[in-house]
PDBQT receptor file of N, H, CA, C and O in Angstrom, charges set to zero:
ATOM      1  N   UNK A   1      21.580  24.156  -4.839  1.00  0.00    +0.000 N 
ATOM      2  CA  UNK A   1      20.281  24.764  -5.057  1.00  0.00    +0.000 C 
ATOM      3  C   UNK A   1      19.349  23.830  -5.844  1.00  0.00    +0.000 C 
ATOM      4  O   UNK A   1      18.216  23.434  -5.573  1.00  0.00    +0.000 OA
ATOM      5  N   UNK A   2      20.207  23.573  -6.971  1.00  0.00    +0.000 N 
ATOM      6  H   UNK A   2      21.128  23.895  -7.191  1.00  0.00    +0.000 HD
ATOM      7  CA  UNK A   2      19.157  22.400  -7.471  1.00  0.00    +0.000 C 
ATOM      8  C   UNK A   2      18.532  20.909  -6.773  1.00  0.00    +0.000 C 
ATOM      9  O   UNK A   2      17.682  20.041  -6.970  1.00  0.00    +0.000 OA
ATOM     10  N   UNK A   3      19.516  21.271  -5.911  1.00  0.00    +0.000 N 
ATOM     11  H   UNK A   3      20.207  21.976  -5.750  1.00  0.00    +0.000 HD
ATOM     12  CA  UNK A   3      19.061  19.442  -4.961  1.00  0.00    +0.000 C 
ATOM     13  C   UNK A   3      17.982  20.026  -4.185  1.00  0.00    +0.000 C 
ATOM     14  O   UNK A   3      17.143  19.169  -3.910  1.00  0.00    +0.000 OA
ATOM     15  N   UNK A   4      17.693  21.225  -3.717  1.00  0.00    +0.000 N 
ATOM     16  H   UNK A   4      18.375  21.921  -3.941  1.00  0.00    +0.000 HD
ATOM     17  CA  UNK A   4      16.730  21.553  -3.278  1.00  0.00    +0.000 C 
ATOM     18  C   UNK A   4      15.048  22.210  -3.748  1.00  0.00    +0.000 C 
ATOM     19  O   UNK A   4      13.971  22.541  -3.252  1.00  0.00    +0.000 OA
ATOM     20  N   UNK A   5      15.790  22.093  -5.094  1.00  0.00    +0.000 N 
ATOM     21  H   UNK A   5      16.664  21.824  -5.497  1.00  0.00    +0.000 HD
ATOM     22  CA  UNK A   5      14.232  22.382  -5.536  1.00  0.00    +0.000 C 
ATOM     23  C   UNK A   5      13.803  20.677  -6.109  1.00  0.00    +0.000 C 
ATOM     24  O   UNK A   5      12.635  20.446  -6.420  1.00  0.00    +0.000 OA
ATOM     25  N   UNK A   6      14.504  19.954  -6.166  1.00  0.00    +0.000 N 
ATOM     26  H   UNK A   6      15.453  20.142  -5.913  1.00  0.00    +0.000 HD
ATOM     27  CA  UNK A   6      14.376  18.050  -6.266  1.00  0.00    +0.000 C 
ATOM     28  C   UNK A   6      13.428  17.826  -5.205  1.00  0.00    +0.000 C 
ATOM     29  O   UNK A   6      12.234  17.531  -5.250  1.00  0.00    +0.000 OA
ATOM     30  N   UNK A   7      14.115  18.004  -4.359  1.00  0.00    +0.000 N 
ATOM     31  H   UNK A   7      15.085  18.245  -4.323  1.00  0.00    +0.000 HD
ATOM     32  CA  UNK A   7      13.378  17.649  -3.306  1.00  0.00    +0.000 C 
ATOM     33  C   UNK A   7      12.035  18.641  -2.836  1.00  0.00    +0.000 C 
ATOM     34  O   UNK A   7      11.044  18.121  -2.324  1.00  0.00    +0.000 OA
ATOM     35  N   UNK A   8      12.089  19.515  -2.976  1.00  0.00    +0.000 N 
ATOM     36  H   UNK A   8      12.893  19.938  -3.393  1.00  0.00    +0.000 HD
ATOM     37  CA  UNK A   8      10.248  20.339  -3.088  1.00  0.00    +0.000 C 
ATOM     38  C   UNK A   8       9.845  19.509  -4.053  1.00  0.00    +0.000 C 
ATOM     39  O   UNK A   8       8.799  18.916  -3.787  1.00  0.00    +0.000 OA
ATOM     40  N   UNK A   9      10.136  19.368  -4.673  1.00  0.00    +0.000 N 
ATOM     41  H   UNK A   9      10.986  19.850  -4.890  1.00  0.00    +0.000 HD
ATOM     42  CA  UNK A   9       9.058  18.813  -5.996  1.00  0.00    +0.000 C 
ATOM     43  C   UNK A   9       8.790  17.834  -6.047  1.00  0.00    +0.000 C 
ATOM     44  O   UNK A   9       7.709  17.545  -6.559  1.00  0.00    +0.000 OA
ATOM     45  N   UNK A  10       9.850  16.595  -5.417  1.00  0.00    +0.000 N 
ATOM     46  H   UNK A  10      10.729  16.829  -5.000  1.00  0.00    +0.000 HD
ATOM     47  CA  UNK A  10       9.112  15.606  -4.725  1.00  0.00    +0.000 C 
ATOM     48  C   UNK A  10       8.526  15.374  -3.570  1.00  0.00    +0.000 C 
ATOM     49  O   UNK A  10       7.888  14.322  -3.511  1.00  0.00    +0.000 OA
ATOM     50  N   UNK A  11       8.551  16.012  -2.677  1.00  0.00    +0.000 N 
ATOM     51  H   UNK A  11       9.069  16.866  -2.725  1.00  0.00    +0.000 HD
ATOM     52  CA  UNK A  11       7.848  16.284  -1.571  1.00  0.00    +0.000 C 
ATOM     53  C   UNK A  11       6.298  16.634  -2.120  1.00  0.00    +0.000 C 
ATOM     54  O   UNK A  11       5.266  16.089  -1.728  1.00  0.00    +0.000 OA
ATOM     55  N   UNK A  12       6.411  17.647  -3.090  1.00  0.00    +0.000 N 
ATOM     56  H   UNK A  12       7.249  18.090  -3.408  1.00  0.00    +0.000 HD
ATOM     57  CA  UNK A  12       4.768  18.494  -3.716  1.00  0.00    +0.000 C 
ATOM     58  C   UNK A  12       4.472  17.272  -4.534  1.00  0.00    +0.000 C 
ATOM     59  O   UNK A  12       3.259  17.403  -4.699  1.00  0.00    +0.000 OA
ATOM     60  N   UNK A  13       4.834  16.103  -5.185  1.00  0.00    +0.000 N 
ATOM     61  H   UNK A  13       5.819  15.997  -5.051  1.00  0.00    +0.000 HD
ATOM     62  CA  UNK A  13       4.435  15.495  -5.960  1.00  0.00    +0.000 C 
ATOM     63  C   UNK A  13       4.153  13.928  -4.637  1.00  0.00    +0.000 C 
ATOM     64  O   UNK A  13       3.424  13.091  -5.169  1.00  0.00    +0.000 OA
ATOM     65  N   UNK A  14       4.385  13.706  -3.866  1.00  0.00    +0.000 N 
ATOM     66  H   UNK A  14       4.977  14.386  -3.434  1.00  0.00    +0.000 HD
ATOM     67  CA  UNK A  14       4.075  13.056  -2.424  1.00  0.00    +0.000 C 
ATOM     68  C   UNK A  14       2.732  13.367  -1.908  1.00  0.00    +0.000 C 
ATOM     69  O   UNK A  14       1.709  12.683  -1.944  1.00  0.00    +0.000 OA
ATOM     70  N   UNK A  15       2.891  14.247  -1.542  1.00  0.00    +0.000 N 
ATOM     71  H   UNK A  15       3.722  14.803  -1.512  1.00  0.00    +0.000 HD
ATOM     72  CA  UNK A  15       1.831  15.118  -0.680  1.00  0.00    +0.000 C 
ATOM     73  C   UNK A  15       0.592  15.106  -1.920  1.00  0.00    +0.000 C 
ATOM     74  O   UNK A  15      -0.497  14.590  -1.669  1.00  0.00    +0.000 OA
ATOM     75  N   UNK A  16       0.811  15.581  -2.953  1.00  0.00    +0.000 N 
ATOM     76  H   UNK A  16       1.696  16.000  -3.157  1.00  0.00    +0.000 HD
ATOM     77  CA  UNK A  16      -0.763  15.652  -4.013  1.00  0.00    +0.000 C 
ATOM     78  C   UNK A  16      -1.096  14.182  -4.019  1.00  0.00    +0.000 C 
ATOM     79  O   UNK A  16      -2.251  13.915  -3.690  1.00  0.00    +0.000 OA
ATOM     80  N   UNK A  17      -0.312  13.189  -4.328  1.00  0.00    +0.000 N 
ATOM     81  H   UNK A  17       0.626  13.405  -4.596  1.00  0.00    +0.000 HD
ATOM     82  CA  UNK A  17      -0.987  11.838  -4.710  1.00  0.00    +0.000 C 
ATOM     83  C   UNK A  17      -1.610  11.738  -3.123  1.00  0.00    +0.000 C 
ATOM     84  O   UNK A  17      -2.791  11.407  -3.026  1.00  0.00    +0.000 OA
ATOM     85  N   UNK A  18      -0.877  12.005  -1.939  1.00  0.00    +0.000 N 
ATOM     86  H   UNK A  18       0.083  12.274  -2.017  1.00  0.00    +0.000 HD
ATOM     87  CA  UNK A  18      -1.735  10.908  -0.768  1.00  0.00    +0.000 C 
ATOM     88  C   UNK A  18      -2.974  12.170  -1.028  1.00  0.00    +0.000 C 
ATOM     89  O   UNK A  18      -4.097  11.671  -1.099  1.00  0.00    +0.000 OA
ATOM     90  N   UNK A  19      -2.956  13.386  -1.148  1.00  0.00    +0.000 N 
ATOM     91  H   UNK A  19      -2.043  13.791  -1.090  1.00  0.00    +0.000 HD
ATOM     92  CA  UNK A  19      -4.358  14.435  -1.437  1.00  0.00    +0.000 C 
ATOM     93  C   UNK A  19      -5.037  13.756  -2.606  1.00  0.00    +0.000 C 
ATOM     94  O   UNK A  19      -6.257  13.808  -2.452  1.00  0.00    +0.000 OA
ATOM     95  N   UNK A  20      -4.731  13.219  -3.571  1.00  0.00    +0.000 N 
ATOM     96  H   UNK A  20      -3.739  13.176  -3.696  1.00  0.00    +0.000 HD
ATOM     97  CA  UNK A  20      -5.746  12.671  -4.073  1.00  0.00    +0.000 C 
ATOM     98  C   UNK A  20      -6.170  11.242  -3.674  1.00  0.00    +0.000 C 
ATOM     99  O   UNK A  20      -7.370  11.001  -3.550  1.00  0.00    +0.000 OA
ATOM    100  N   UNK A  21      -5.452  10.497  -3.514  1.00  0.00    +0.000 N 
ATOM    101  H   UNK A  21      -4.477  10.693  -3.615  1.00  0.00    +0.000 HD
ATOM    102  CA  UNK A  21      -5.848   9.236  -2.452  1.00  0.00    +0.000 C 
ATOM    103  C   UNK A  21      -7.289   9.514  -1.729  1.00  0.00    +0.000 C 
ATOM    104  O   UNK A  21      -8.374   8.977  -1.953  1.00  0.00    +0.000 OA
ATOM    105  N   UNK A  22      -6.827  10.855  -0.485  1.00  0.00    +0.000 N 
ATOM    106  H   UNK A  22      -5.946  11.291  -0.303  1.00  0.00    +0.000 HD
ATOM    107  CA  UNK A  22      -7.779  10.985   0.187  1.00  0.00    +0.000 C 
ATOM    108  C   UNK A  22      -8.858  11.160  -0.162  1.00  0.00    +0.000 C 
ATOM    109  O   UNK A  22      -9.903  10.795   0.376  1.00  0.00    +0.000 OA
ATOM    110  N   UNK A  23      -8.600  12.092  -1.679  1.00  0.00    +0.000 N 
ATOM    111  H   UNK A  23      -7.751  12.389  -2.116  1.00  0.00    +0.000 HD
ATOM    112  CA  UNK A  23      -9.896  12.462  -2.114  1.00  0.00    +0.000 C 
ATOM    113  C   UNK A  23     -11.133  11.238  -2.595  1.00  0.00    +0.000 C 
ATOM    114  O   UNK A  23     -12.328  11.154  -2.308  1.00  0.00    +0.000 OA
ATOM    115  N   UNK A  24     -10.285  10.426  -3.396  1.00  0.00    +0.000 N 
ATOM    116  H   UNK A  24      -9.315  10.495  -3.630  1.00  0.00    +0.000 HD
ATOM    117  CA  UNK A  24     -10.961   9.145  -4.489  1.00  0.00    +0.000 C 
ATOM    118  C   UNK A  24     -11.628   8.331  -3.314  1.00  0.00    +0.000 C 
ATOM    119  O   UNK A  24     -12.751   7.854  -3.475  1.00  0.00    +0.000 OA
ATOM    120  N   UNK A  25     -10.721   8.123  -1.766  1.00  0.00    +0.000 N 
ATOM    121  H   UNK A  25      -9.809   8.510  -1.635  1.00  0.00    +0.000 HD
ATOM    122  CA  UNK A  25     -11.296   7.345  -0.912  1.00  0.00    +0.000 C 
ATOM    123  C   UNK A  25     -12.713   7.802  -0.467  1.00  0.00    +0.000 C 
ATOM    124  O   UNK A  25     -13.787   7.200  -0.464  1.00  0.00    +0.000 OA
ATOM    125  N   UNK A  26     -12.430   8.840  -0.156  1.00  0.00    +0.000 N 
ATOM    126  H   UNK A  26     -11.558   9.329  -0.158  1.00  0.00    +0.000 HD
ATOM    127  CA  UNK A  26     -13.627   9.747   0.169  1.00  0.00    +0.000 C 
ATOM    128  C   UNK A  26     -14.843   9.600  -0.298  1.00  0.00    +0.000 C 
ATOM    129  O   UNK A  26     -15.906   9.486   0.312  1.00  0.00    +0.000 OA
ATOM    130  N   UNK A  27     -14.606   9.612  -1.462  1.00  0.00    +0.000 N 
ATOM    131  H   UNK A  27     -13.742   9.705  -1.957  1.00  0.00    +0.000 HD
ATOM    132  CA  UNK A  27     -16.195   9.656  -3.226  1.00  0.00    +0.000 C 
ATOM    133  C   UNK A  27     -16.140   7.921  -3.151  1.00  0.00    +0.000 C 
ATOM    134  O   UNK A  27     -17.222   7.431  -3.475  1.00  0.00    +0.000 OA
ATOM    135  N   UNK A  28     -15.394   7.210  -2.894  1.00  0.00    +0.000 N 
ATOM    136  H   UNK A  28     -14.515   7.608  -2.631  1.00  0.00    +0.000 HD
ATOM    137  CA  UNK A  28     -16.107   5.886  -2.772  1.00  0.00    +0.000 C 
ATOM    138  C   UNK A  28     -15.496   5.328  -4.664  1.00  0.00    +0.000 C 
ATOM    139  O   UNK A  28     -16.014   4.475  -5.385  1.00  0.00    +0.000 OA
ATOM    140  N   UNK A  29     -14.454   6.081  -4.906  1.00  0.00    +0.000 N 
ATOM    141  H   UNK A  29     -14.034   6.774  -4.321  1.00  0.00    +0.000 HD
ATOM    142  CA  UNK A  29     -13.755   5.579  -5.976  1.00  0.00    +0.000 C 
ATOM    143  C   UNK A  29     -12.648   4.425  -5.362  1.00  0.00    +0.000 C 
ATOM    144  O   UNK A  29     -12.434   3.487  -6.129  1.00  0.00    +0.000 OA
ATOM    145  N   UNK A  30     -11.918   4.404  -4.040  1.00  0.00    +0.000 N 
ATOM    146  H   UNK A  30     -12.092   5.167  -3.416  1.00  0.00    +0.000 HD
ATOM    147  CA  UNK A  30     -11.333   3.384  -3.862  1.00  0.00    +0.000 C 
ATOM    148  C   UNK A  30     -11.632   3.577  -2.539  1.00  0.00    +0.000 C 
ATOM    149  O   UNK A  30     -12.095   4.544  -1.933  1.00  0.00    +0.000 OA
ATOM    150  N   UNK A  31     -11.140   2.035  -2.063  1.00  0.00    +0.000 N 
ATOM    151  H   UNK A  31     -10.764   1.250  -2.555  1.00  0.00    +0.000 HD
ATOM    152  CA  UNK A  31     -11.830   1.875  -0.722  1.00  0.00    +0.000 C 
ATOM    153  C   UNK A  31     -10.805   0.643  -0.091  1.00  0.00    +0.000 C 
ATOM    154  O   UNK A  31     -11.074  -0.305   0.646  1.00  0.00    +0.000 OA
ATOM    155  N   UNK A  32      -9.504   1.089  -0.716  1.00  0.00    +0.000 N 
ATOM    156  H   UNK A  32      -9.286   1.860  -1.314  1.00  0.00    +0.000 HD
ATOM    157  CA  UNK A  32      -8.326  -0.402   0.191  1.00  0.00    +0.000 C 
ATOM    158  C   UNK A  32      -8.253  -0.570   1.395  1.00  0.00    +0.000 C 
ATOM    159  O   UNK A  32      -8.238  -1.670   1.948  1.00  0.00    +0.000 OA
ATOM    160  N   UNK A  33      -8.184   0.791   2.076  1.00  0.00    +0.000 N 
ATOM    161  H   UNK A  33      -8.195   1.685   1.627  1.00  0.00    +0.000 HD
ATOM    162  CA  UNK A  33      -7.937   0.834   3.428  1.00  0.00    +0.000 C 
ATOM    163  C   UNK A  33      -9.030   0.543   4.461  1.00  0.00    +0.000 C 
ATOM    164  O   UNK A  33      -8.730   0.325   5.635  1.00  0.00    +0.000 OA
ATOM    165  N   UNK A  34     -10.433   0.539   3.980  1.00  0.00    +0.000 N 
ATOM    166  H   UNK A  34     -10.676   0.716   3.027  1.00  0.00    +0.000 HD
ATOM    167  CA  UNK A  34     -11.317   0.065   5.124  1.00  0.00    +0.000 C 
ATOM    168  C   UNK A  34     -11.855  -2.079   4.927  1.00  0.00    +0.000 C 
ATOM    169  O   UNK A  34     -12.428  -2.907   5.635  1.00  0.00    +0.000 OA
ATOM    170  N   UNK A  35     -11.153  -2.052   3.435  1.00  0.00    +0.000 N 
ATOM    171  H   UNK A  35     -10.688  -1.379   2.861  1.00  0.00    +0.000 HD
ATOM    172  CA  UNK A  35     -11.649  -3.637   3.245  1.00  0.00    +0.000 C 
ATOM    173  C   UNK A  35     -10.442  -4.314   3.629  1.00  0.00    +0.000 C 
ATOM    174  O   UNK A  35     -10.397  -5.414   4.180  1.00  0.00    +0.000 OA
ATOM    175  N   UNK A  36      -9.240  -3.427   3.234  1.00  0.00    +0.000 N 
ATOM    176  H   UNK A  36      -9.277  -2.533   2.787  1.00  0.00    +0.000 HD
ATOM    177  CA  UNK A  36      -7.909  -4.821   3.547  1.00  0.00    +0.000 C 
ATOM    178  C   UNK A  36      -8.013  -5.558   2.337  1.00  0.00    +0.000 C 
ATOM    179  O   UNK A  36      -8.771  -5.482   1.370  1.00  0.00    +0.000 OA
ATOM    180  N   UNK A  37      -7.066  -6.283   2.636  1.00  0.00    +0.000 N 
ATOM    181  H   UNK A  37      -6.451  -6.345   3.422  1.00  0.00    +0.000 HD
ATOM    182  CA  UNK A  37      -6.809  -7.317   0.972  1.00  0.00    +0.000 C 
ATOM    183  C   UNK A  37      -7.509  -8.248   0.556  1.00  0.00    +0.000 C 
ATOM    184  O   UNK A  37      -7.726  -9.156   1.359  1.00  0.00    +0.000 OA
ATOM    185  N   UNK A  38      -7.907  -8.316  -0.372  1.00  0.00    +0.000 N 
ATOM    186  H   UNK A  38      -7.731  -7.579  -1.024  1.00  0.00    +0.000 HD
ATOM    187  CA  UNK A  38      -9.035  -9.214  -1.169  1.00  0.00    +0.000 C 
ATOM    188  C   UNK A  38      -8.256 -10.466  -1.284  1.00  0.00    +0.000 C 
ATOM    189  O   UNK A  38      -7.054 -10.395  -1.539  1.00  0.00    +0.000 OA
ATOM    190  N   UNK A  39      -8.918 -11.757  -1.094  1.00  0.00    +0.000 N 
ATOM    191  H   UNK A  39      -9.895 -11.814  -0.886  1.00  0.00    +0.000 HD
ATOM    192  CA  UNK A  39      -8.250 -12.880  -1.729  1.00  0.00    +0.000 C 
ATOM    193  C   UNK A  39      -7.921 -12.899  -2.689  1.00  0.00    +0.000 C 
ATOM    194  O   UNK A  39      -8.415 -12.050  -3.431  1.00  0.00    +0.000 OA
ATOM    195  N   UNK A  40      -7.162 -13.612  -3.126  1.00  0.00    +0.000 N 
ATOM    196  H   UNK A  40      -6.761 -14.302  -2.523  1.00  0.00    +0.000 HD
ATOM    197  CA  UNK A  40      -6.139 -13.695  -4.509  1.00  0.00    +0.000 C 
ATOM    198  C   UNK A  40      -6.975 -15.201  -5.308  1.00  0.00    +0.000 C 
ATOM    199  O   UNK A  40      -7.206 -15.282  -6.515  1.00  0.00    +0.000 OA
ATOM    200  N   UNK A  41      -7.219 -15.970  -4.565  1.00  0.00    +0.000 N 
ATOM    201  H   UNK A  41      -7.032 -15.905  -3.584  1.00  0.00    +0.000 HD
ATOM    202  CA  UNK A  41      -7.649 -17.333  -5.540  1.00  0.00    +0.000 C 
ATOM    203  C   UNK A  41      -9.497 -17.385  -5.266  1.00  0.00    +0.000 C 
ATOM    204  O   UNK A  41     -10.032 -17.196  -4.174  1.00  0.00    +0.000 OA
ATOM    205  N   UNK A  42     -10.125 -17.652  -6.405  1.00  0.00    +0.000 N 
ATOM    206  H   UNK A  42      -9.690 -17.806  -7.292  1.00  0.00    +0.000 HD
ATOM    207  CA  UNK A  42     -11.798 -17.509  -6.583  1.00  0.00    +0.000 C 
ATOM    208  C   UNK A  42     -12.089 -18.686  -5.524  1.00  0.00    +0.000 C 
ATOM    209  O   UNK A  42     -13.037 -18.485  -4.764  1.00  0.00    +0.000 OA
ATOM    210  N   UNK A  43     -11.319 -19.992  -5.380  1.00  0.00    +0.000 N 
ATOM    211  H   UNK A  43     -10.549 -20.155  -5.998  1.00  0.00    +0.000 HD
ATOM    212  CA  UNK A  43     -12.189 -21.141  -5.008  1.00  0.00    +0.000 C 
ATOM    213  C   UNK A  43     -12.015 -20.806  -3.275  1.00  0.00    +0.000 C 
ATOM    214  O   UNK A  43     -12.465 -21.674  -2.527  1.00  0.00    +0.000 OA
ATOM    215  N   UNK A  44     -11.699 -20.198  -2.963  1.00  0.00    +0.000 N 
ATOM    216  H   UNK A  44     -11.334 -19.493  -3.571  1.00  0.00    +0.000 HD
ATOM    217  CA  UNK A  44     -11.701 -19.802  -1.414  1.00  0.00    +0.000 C 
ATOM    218  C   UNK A  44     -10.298 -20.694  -1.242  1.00  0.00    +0.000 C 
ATOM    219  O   UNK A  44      -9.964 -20.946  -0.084  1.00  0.00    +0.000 OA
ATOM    220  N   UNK A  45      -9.448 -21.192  -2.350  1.00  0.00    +0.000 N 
ATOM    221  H   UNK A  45      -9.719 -20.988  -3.291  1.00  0.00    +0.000 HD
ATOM    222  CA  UNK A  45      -7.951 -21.930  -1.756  1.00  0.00    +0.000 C 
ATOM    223  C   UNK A  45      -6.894 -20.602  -1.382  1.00  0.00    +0.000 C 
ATOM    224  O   UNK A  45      -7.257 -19.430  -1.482  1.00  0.00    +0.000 OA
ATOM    225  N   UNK A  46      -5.880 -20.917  -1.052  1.00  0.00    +0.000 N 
ATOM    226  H   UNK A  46      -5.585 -21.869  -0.972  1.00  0.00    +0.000 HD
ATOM    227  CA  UNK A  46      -4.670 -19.935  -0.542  1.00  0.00    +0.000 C 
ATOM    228  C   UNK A  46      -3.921 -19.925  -1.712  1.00  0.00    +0.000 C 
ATOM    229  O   UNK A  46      -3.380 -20.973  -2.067  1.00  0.00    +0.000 OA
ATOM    230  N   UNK A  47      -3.827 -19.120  -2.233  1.00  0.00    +0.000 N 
ATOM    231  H   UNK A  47      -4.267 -18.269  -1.945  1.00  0.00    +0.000 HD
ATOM    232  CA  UNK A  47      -2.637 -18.703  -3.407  1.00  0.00    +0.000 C 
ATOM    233  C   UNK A  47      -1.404 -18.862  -2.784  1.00  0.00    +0.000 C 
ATOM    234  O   UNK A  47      -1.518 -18.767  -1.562  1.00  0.00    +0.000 OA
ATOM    235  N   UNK A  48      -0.424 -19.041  -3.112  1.00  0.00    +0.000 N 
ATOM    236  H   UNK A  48      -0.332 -19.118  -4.105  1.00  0.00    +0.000 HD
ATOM    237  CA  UNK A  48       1.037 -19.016  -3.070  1.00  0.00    +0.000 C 
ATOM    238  C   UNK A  48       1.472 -17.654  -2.722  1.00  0.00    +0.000 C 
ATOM    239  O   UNK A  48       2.432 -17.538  -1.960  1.00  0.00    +0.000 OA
ATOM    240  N   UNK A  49       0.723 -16.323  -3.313  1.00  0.00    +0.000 N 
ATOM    241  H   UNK A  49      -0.057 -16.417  -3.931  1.00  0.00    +0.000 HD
ATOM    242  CA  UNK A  49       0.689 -14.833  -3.146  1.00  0.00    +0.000 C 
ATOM    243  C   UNK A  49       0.111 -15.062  -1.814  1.00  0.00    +0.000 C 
ATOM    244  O   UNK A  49       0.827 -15.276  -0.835  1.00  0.00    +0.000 OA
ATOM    245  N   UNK A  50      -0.420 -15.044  -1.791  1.00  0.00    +0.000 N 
ATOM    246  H   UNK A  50      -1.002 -14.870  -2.586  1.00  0.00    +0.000 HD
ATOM    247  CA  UNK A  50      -1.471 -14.935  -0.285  1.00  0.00    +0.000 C 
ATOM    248  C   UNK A  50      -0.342 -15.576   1.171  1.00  0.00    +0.000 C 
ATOM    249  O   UNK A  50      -0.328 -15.023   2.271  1.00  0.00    +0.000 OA
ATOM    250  N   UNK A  51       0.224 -16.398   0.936  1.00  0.00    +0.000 N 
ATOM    251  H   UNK A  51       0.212 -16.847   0.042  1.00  0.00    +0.000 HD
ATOM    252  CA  UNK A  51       0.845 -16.518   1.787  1.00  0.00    +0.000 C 
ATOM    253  C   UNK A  51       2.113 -15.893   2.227  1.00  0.00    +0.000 C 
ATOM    254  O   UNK A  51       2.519 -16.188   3.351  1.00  0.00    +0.000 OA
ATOM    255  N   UNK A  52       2.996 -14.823   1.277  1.00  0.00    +0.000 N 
ATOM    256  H   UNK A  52       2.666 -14.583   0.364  1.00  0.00    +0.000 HD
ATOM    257  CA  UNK A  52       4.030 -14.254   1.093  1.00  0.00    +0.000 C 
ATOM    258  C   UNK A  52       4.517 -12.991   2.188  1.00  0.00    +0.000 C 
ATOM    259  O   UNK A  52       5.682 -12.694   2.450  1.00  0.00    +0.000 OA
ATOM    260  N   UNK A  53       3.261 -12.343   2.743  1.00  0.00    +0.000 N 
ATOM    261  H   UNK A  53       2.314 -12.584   2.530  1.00  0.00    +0.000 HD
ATOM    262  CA  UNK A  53       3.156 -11.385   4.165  1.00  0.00    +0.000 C 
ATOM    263  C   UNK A  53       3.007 -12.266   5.317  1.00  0.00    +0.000 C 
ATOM    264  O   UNK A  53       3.780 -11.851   6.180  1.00  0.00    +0.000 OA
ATOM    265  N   UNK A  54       2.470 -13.132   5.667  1.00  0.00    +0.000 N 
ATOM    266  H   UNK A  54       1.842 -13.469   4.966  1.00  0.00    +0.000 HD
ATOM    267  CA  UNK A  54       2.700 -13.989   6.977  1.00  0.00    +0.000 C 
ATOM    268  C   UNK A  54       3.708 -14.694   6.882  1.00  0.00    +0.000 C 
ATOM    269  O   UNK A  54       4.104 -15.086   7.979  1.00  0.00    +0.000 OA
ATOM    270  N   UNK A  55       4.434 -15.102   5.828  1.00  0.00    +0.000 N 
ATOM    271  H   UNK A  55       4.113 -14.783   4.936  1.00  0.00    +0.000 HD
ATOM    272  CA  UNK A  55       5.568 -15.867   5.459  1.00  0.00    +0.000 C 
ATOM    273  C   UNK A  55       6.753 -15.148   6.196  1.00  0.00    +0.000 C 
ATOM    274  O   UNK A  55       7.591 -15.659   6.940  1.00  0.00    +0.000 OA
ATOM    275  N   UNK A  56       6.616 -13.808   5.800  1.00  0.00    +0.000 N 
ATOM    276  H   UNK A  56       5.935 -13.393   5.196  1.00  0.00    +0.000 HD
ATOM    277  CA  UNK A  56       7.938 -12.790   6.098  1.00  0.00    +0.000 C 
ATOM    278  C   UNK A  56       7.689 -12.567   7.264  1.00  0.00    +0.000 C 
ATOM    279  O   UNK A  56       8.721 -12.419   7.918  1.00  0.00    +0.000 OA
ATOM    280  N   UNK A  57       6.071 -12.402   8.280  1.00  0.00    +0.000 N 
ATOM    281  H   UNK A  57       5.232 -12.523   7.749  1.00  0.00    +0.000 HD
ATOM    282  CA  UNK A  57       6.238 -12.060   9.388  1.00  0.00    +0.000 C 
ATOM    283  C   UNK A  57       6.810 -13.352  10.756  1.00  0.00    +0.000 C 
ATOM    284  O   UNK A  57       7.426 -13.390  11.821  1.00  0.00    +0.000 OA
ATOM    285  N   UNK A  58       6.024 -14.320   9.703  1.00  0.00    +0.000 N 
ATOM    286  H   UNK A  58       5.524 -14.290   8.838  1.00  0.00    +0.000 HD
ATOM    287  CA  UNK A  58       6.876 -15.363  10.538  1.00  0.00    +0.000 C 
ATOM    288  C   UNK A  58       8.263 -15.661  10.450  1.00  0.00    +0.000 C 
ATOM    289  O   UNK A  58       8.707 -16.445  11.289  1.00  0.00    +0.000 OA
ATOM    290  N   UNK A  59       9.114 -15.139   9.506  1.00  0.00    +0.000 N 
ATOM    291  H   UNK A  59       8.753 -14.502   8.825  1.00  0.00    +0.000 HD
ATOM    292  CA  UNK A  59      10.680 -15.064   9.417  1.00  0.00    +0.000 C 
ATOM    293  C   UNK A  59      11.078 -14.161  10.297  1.00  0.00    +0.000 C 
ATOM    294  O   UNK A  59      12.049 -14.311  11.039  1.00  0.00    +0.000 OA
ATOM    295  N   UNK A  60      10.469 -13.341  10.267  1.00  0.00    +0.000 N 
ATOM    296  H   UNK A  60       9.680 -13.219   9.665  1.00  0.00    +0.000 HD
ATOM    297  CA  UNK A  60      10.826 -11.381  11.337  1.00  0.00    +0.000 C 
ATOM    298  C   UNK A  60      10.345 -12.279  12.950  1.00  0.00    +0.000 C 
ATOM    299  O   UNK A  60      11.105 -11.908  13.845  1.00  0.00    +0.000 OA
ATOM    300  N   UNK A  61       9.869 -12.751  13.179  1.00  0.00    +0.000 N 
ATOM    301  H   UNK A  61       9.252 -13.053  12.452  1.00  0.00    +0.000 HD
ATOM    302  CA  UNK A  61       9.478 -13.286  14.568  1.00  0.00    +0.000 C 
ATOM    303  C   UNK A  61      10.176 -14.255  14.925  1.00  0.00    +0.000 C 
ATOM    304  O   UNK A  61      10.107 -14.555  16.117  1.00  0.00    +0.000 OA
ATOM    305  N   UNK A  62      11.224 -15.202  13.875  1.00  0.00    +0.000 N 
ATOM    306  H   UNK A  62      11.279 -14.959  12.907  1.00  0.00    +0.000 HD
ATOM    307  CA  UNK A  62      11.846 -16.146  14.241  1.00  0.00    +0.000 C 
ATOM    308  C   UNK A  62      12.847 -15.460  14.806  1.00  0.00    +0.000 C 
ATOM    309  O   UNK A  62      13.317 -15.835  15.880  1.00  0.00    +0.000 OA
ATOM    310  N   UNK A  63      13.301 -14.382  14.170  1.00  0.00    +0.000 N 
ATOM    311  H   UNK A  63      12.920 -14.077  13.297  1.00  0.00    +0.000 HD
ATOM    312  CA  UNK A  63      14.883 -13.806  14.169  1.00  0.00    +0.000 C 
ATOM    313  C   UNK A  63      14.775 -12.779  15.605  1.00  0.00    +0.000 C 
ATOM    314  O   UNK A  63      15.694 -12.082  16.036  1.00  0.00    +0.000 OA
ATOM    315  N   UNK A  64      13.638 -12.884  16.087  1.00  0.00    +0.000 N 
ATOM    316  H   UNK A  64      12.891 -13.449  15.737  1.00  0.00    +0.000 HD
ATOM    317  CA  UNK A  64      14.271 -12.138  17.618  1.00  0.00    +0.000 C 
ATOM    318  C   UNK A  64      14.586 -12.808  18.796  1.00  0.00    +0.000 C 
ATOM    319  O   UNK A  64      15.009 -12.182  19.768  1.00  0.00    +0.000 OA
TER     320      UNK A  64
């Protein structure tokens, strides 16, 4: 019984954050999902970060 009220409550604590997500996106408090990721280095160079998601997708594409 108790594993099941765990899991409501993380499920209800899931569900409110993406409800407030939606909300903040909405009012123009955050806005990740329509800009995508900001560069990481000011001089327009490639950070070492910046390269770490194409890095892995080009590992995932070697391996098929």
């Amino acid at each position: 019984m108790e594993i099941l009220v765990a899991l409501g409550f993380a499920a209800a604590v899931v569900l409110l954050a993406d409800r407030l997500l939606l909300a903040l996106e909405r009012r123009g408090h955050v806005n990740w999902r329509r800009t995508g990721r900001r560069p990481v280095a000011g001089d327009g160079e490639l950070s070492e970060f910046s390269e770490l998601p194409r890095g892995l997708d080009r590992l995932l594409e070697d391996s098929r």
